[in-house]
mmJSON file of the N, C-alpha and C atoms, coordinates in Angstrom:
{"data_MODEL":{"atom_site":{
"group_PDB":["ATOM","ATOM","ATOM","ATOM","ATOM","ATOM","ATOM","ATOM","ATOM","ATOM","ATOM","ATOM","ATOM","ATOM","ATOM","ATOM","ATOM","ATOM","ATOM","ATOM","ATOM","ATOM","ATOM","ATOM","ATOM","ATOM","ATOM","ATOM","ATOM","ATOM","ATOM","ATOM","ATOM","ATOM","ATOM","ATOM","ATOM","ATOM","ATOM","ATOM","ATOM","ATOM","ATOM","ATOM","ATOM","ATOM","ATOM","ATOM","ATOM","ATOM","ATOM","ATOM","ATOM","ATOM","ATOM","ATOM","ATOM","ATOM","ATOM","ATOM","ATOM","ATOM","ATOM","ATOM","ATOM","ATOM","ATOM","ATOM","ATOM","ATOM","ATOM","ATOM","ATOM","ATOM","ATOM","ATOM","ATOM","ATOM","ATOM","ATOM","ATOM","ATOM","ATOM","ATOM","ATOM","ATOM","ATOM","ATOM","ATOM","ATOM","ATOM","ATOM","ATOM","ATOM","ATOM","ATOM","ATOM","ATOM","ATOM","ATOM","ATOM","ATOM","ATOM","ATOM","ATOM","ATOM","ATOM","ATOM","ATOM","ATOM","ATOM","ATOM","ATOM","ATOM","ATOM","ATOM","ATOM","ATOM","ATOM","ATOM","ATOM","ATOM","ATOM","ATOM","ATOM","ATOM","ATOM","ATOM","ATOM","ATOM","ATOM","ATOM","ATOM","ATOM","ATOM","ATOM","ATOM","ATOM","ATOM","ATOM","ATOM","ATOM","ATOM","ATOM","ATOM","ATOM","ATOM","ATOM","ATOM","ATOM","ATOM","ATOM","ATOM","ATOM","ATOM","ATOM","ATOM","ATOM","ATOM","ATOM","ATOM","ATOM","ATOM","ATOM","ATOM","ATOM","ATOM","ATOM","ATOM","ATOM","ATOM","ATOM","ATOM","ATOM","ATOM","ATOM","ATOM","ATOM","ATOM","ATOM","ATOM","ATOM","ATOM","ATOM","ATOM","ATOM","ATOM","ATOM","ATOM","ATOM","ATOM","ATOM","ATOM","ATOM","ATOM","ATOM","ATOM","ATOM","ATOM","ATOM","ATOM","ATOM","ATOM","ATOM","ATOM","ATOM","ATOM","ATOM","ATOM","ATOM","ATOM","ATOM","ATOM","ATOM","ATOM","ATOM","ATOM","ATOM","ATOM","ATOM","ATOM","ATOM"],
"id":[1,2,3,4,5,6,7,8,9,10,11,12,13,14,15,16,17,18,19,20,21,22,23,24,25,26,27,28,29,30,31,32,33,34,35,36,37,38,39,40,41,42,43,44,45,46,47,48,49,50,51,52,53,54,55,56,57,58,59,60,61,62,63,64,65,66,67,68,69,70,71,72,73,74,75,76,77,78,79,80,81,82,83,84,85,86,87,88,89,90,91,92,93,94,95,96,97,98,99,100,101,102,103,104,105,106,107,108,109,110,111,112,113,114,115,116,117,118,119,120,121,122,123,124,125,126,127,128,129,130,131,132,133,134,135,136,137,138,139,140,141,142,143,144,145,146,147,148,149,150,151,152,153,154,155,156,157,158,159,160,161,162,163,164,165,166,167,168,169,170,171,172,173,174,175,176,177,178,179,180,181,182,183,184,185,186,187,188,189,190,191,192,193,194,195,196,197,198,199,200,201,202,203,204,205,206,207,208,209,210,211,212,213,214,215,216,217,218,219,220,221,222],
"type_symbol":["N","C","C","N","C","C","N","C","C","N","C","C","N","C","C","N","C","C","N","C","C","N","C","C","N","C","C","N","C","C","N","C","C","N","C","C","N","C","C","N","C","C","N","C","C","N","C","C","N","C","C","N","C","C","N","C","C","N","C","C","N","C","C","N","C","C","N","C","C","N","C","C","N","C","C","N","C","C","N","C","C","N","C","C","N","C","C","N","C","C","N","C","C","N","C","C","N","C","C","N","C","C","N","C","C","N","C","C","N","C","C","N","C","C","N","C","C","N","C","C","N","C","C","N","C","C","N","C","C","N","C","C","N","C","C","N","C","C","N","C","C","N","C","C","N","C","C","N","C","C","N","C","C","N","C","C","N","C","C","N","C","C","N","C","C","N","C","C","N","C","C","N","C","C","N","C","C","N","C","C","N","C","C","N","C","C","N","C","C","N","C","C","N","C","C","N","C","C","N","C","C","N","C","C","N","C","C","N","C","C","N","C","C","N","C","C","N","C","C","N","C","C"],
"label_atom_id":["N","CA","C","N","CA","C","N","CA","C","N","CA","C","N","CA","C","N","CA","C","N","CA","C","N","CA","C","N","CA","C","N","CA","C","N","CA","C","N","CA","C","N","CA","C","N","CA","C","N","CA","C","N","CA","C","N","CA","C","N","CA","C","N","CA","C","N","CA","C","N","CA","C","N","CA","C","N","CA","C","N","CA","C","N","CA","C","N","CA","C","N","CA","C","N","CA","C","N","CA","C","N","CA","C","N","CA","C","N","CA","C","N","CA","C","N","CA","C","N","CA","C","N","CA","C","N","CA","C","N","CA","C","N","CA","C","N","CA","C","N","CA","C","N","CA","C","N","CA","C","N","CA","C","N","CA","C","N","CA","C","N","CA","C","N","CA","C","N","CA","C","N","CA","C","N","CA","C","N","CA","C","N","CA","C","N","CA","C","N","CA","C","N","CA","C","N","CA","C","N","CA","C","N","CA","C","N","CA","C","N","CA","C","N","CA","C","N","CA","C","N","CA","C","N","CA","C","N","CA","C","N","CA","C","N","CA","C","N","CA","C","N","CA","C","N","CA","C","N","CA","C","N","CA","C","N","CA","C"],
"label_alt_id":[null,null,null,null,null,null,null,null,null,null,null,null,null,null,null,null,null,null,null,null,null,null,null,null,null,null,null,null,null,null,null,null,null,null,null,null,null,null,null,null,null,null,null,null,null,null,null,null,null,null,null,null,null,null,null,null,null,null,null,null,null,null,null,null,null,null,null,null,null,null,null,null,null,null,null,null,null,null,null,null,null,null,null,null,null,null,null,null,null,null,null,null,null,null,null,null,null,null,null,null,null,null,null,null,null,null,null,null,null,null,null,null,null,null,null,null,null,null,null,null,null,null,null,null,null,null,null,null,null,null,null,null,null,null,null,null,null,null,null,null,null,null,null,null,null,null,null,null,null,null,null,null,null,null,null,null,null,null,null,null,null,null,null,null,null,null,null,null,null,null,null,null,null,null,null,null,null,null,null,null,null,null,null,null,null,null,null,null,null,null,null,null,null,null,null,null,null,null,null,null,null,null,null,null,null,null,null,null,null,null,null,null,null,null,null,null,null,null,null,null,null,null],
"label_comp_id":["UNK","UNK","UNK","UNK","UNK","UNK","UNK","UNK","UNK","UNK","UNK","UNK","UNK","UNK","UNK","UNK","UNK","UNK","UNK","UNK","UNK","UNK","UNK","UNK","UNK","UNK","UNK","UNK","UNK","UNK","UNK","UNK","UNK","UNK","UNK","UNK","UNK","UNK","UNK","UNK","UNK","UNK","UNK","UNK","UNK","UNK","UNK","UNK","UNK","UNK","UNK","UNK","UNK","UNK","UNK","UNK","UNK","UNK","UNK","UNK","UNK","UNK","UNK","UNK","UNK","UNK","UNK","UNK","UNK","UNK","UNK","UNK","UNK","UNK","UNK","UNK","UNK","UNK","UNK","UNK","UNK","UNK","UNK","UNK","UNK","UNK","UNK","UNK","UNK","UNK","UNK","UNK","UNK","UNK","UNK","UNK","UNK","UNK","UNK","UNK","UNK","UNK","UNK","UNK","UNK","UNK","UNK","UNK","UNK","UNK","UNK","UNK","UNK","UNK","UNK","UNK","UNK","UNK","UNK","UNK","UNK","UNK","UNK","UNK","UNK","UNK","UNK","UNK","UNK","UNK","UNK","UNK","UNK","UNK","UNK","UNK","UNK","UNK","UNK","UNK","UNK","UNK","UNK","UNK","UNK","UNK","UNK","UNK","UNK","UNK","UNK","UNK","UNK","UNK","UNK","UNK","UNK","UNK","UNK","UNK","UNK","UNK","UNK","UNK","UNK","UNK","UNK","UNK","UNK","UNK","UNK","UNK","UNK","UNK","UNK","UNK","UNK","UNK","UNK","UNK","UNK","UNK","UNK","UNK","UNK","UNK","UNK","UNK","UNK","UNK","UNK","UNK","UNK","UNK","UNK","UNK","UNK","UNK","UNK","UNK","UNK","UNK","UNK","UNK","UNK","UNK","UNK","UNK","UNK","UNK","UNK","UNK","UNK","UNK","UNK","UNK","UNK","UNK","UNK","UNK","UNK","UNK"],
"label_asym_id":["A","A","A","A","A","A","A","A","A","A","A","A","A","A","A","A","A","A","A","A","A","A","A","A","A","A","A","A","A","A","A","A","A","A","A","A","A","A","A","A","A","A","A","A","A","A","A","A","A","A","A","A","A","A","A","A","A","A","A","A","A","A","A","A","A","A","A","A","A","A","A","A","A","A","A","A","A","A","A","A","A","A","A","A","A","A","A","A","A","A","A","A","A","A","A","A","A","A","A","A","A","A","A","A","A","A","A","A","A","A","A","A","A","A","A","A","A","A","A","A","A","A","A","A","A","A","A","A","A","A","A","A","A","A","A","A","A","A","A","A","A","A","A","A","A","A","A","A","A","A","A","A","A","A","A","A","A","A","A","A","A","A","A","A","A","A","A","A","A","A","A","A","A","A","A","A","A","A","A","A","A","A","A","A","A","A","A","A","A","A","A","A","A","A","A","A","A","A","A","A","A","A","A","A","A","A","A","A","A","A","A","A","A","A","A","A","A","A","A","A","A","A"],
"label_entity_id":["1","1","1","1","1","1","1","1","1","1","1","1","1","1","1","1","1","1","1","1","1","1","1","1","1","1","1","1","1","1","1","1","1","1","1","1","1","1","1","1","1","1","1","1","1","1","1","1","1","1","1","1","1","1","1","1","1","1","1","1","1","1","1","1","1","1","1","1","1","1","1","1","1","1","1","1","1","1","1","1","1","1","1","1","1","1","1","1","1","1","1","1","1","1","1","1","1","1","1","1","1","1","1","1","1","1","1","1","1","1","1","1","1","1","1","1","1","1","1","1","1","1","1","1","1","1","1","1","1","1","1","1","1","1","1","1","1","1","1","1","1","1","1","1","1","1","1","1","1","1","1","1","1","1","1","1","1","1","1","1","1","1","1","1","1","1","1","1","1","1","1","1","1","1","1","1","1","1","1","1","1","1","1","1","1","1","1","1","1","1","1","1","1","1","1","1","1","1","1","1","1","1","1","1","1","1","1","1","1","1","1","1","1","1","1","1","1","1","1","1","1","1"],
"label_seq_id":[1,1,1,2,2,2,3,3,3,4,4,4,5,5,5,6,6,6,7,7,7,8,8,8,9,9,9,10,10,10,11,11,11,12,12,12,13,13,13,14,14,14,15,15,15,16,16,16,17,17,17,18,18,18,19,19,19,20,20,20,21,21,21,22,22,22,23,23,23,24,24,24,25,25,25,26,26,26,27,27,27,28,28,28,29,29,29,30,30,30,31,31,31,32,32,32,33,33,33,34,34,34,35,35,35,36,36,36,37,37,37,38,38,38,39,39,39,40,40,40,41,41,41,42,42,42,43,43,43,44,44,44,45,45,45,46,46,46,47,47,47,48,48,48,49,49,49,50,50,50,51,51,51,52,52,52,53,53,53,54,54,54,55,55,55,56,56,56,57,57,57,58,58,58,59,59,59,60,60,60,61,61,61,62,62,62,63,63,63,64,64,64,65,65,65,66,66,66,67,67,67,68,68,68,69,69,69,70,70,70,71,71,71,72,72,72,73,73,73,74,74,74],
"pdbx_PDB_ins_code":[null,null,null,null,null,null,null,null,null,null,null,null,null,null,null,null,null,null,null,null,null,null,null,null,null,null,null,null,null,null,null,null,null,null,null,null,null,null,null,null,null,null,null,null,null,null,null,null,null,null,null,null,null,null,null,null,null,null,null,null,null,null,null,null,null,null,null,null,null,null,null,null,null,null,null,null,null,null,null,null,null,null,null,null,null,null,null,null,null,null,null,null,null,null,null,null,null,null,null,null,null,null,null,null,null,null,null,null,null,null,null,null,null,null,null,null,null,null,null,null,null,null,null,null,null,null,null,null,null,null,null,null,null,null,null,null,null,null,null,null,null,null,null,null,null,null,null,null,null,null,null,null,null,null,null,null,null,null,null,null,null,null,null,null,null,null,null,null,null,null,null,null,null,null,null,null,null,null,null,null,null,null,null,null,null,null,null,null,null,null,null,null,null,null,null,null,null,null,null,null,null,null,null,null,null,null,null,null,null,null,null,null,null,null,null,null,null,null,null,null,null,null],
"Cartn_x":[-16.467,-17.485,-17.006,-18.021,-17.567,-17.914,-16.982,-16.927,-16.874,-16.78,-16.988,-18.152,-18.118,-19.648,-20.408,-19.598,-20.233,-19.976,-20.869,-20.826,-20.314,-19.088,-18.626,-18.568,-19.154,-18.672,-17.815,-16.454,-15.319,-15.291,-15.437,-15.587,-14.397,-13.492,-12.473,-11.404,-10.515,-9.216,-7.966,-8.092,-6.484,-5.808,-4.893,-4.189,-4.729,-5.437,-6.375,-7.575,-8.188,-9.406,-8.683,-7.496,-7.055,-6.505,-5.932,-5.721,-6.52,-7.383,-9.041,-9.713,-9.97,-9.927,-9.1,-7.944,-7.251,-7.279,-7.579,-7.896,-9.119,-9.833,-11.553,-11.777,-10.825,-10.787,-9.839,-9.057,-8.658,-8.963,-9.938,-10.799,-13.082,-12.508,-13.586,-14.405,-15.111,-15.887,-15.526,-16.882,-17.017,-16.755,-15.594,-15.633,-16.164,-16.975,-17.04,-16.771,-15.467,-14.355,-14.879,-15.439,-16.2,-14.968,-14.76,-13.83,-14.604,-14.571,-15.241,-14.562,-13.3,-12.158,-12.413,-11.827,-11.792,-10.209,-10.618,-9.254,-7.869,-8.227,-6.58,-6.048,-7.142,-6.464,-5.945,-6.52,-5.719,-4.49,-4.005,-2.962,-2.995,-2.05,-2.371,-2.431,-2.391,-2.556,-3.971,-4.907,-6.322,-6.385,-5.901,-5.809,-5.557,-4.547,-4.369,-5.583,-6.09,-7.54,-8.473,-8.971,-9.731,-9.215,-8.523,-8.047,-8.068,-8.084,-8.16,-9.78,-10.485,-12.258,-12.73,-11.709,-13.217,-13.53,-14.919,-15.572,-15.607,-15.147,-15.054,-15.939,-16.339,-17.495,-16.316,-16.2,-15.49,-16.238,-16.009,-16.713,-17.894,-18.27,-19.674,-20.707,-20.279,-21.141,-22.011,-22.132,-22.758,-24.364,-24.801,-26.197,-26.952,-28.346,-29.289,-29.789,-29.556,-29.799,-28.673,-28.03,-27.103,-27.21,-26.499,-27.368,-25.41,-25.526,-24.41,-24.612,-23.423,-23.799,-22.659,-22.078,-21.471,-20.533,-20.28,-19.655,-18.244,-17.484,-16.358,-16.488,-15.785,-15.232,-14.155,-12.96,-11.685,-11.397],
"Cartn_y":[79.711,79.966,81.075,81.881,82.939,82.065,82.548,82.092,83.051,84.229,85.598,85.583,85.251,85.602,84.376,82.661,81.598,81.463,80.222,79.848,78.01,77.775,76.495,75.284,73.955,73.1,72.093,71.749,71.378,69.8,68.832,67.612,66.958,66.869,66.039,67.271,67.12,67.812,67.229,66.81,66.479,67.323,66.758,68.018,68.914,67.36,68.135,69.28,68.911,69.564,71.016,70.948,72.37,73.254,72.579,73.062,73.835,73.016,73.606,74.809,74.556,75.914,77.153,76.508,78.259,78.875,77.881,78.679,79.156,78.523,79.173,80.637,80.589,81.826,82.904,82.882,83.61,84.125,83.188,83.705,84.451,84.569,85.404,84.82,82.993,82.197,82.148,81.683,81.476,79.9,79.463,77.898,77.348,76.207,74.599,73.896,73.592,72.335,71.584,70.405,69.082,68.069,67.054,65.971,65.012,63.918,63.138,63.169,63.499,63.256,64.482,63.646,65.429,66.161,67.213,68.211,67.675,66.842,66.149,65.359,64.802,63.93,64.981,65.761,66.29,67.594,67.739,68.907,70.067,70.9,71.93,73.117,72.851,73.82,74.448,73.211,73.671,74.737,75.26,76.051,77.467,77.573,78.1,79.032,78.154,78.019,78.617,78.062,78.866,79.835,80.299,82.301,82.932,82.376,82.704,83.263,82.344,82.311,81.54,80.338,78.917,78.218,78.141,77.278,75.684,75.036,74.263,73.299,71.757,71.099,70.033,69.552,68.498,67.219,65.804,64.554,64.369,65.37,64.856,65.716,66.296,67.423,68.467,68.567,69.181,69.064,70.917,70.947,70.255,70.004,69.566,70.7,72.288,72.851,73.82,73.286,74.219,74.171,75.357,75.882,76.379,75.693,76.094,76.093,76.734,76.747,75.875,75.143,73.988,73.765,72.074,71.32,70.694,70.231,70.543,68.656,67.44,66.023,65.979,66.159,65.684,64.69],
"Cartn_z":[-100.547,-99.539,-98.615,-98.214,-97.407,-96.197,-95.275,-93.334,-92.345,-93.233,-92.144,-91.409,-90.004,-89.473,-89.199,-90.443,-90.273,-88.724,-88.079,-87.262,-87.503,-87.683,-87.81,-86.595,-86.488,-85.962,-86.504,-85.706,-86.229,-85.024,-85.923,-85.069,-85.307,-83.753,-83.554,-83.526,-82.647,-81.9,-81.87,-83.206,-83.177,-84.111,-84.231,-85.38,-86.4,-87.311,-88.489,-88.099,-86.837,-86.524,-85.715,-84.983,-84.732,-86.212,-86.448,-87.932,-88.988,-88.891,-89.37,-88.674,-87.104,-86.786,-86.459,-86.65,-86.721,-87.96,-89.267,-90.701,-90.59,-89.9,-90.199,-88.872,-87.532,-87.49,-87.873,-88.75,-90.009,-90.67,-91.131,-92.082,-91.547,-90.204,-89.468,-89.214,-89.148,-88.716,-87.352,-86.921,-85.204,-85.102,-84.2,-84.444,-82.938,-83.288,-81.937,-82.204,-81.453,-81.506,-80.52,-81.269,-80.347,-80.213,-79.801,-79.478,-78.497,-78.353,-77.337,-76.09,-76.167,-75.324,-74.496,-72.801,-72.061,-72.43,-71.805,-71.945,-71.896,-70.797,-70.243,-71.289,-72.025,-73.057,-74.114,-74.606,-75.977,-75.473,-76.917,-76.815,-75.651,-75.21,-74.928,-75.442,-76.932,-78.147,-77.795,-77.19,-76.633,-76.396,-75.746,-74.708,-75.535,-76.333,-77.373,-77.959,-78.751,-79.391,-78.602,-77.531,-76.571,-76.173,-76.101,-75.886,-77.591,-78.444,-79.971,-79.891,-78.929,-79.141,-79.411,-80.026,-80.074,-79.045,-79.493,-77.929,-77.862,-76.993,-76.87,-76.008,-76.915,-76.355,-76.257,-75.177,-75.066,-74.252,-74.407,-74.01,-74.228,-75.681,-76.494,-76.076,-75.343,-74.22,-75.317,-76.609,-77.44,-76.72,-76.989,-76.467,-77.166,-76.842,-77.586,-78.466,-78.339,-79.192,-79.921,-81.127,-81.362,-82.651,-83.518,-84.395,-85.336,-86.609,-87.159,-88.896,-89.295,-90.49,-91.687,-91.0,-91.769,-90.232,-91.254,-90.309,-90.894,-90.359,-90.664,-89.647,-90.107,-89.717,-89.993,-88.622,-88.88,-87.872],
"occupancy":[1.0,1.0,1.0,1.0,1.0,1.0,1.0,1.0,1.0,1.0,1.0,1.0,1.0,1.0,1.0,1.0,1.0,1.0,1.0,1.0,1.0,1.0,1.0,1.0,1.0,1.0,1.0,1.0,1.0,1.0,1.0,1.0,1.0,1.0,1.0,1.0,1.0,1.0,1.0,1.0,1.0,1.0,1.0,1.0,1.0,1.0,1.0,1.0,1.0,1.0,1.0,1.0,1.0,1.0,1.0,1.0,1.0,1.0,1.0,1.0,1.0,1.0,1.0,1.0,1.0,1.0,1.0,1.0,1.0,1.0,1.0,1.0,1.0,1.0,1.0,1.0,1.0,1.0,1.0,1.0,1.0,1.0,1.0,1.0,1.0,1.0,1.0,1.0,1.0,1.0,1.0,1.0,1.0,1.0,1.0,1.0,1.0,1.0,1.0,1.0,1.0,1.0,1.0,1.0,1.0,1.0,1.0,1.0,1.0,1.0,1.0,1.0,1.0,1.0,1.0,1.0,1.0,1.0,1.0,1.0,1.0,1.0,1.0,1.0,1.0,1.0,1.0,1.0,1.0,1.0,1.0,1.0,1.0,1.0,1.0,1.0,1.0,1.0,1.0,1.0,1.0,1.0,1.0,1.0,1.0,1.0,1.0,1.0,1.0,1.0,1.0,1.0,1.0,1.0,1.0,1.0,1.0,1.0,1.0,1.0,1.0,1.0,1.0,1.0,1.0,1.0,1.0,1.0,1.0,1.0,1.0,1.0,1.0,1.0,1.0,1.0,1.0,1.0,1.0,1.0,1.0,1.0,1.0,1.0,1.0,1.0,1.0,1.0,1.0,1.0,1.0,1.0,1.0,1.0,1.0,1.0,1.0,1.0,1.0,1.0,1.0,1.0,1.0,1.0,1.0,1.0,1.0,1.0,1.0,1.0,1.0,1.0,1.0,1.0,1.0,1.0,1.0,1.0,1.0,1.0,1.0,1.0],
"B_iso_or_equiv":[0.0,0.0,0.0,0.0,0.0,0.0,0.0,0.0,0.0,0.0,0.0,0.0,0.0,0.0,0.0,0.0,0.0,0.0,0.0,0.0,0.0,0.0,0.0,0.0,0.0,0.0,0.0,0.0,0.0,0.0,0.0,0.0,0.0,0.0,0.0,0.0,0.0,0.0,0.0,0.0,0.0,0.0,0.0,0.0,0.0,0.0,0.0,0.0,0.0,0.0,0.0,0.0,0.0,0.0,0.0,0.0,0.0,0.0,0.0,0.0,0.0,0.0,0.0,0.0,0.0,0.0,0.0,0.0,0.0,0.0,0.0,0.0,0.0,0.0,0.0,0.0,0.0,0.0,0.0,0.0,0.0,0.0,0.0,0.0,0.0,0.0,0.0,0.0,0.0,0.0,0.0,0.0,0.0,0.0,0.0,0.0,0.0,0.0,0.0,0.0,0.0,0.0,0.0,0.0,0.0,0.0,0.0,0.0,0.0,0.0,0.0,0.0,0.0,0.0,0.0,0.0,0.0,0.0,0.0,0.0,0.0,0.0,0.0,0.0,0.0,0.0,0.0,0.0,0.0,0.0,0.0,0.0,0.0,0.0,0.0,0.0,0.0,0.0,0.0,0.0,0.0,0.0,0.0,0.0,0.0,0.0,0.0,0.0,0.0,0.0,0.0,0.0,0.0,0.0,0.0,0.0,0.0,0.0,0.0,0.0,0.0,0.0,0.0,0.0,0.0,0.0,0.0,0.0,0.0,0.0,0.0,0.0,0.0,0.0,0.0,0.0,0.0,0.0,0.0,0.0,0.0,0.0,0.0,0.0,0.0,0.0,0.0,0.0,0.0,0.0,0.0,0.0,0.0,0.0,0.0,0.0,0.0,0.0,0.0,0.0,0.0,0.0,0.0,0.0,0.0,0.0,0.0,0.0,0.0,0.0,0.0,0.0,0.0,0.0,0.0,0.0,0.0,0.0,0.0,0.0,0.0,0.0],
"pdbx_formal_charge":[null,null,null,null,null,null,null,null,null,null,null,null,null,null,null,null,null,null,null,null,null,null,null,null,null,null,null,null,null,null,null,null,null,null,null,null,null,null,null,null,null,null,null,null,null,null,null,null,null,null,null,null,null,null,null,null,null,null,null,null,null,null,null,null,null,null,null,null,null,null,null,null,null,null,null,null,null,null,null,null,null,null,null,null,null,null,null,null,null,null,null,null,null,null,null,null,null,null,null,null,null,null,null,null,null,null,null,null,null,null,null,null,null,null,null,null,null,null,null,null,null,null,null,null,null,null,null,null,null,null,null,null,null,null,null,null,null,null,null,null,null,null,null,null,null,null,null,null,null,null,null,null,null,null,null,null,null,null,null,null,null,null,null,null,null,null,null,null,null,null,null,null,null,null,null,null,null,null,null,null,null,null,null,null,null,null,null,null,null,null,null,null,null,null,null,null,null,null,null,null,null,null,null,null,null,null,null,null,null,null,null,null,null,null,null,null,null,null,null,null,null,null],
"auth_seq_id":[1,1,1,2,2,2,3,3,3,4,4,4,5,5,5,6,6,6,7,7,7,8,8,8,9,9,9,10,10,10,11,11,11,12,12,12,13,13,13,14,14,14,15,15,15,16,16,16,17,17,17,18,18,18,19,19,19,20,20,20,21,21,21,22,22,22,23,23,23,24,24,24,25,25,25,26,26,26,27,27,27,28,28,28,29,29,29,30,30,30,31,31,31,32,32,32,33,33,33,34,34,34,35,35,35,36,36,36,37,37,37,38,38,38,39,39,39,40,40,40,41,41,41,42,42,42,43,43,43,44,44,44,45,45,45,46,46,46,47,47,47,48,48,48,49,49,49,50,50,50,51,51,51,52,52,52,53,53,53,54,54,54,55,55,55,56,56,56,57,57,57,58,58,58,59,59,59,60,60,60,61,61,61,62,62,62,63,63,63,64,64,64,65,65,65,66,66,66,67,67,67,68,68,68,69,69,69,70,70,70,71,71,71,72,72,72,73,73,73,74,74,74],
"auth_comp_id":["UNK","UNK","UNK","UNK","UNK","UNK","UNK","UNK","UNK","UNK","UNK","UNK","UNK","UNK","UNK","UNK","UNK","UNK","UNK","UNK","UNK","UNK","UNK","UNK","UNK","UNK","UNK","UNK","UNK","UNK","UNK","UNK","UNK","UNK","UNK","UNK","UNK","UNK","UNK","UNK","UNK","UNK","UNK","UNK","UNK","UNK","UNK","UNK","UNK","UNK","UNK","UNK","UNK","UNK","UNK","UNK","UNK","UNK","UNK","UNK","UNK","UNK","UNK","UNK","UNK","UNK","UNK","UNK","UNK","UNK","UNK","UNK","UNK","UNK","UNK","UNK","UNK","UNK","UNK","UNK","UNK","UNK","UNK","UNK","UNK","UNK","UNK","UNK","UNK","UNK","UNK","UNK","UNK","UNK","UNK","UNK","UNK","UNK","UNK","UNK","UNK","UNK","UNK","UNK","UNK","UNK","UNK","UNK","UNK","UNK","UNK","UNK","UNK","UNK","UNK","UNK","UNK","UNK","UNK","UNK","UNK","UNK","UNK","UNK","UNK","UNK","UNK","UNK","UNK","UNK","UNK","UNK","UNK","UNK","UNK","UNK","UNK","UNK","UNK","UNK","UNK","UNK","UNK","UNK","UNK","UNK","UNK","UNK","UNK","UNK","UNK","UNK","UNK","UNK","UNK","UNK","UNK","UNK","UNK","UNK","UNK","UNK","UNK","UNK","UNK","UNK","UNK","UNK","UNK","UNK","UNK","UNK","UNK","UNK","UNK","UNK","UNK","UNK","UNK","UNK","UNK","UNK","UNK","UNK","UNK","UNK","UNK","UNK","UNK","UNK","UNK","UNK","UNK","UNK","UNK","UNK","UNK","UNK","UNK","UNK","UNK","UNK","UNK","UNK","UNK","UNK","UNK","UNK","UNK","UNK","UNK","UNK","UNK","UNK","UNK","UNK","UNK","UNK","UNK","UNK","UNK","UNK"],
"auth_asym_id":["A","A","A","A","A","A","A","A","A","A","A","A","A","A","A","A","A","A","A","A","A","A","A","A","A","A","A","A","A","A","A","A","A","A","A","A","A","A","A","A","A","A","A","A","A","A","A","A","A","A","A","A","A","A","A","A","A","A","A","A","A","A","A","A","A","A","A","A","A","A","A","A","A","A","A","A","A","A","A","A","A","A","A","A","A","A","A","A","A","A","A","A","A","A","A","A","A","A","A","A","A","A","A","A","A","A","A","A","A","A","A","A","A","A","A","A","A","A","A","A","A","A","A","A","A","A","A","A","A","A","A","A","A","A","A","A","A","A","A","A","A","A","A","A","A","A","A","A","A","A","A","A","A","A","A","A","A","A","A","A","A","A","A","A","A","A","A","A","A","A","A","A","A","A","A","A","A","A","A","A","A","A","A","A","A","A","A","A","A","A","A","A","A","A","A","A","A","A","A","A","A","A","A","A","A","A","A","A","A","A","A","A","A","A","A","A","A","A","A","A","A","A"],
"auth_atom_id":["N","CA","C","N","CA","C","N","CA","C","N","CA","C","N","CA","C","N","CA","C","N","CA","C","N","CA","C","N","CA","C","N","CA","C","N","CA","C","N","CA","C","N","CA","C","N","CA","C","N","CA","C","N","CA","C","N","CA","C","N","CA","C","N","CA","C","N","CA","C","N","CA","C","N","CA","C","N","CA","C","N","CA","C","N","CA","C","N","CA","C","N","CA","C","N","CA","C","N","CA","C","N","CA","C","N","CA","C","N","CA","C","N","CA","C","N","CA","C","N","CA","C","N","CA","C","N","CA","C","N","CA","C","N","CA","C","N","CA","C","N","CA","C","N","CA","C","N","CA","C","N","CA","C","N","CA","C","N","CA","C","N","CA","C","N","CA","C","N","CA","C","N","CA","C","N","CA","C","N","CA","C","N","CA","C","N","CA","C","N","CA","C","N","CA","C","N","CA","C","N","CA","C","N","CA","C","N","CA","C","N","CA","C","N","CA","C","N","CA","C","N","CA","C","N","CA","C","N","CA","C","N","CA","C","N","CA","C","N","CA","C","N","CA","C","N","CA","C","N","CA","C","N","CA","C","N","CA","C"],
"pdbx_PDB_model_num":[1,1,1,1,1,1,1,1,1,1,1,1,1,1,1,1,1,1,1,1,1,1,1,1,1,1,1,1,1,1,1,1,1,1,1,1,1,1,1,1,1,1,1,1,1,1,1,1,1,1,1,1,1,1,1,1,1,1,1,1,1,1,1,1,1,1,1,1,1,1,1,1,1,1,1,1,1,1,1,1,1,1,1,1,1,1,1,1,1,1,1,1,1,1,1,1,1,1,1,1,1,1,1,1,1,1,1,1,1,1,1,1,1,1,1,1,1,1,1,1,1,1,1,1,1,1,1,1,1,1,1,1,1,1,1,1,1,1,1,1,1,1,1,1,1,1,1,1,1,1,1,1,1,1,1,1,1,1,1,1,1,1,1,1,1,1,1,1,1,1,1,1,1,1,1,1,1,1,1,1,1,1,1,1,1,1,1,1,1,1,1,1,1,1,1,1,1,1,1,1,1,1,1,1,1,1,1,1,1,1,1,1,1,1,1,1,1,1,1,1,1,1]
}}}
């Protein structure tokens, strides 16, 4: 599958799900790293990631309108 340009949501921020998005922006997809958890709870790899460019929805906070082109459950 090409991911250049996809727009990926990546559900859950733990290892597997950062993991996931630093390959998918590698490989030139736009990632949203959802987690239910706020900031304080996970890594500060977060932080990481968000200066890389993925956007981050944290404590379920996903809009009612968002628009992707695969999804990614870790």
């Amino acid at each position: 599958m090409q991911l250049q340009g996809k727009t990926v949501l990546v559900v859950g921020a733990g290892r597997s799900g950062m993991d996931a998005s630093r390959f998918l922006l590698a490989h030139g997809a736009k990632v949203i790293l959802s987690d239910s958890k706020p900031r304080e709870k996970l890594s500060h790899d977060l932080w990481l990631l968000e200066d890389m460019g993925v956007k981050l929805m944290l404590v379920n906070q996903l809009p009612e309108r968002i628009t992707w082109d695969l999804v990614i459950v870790s």
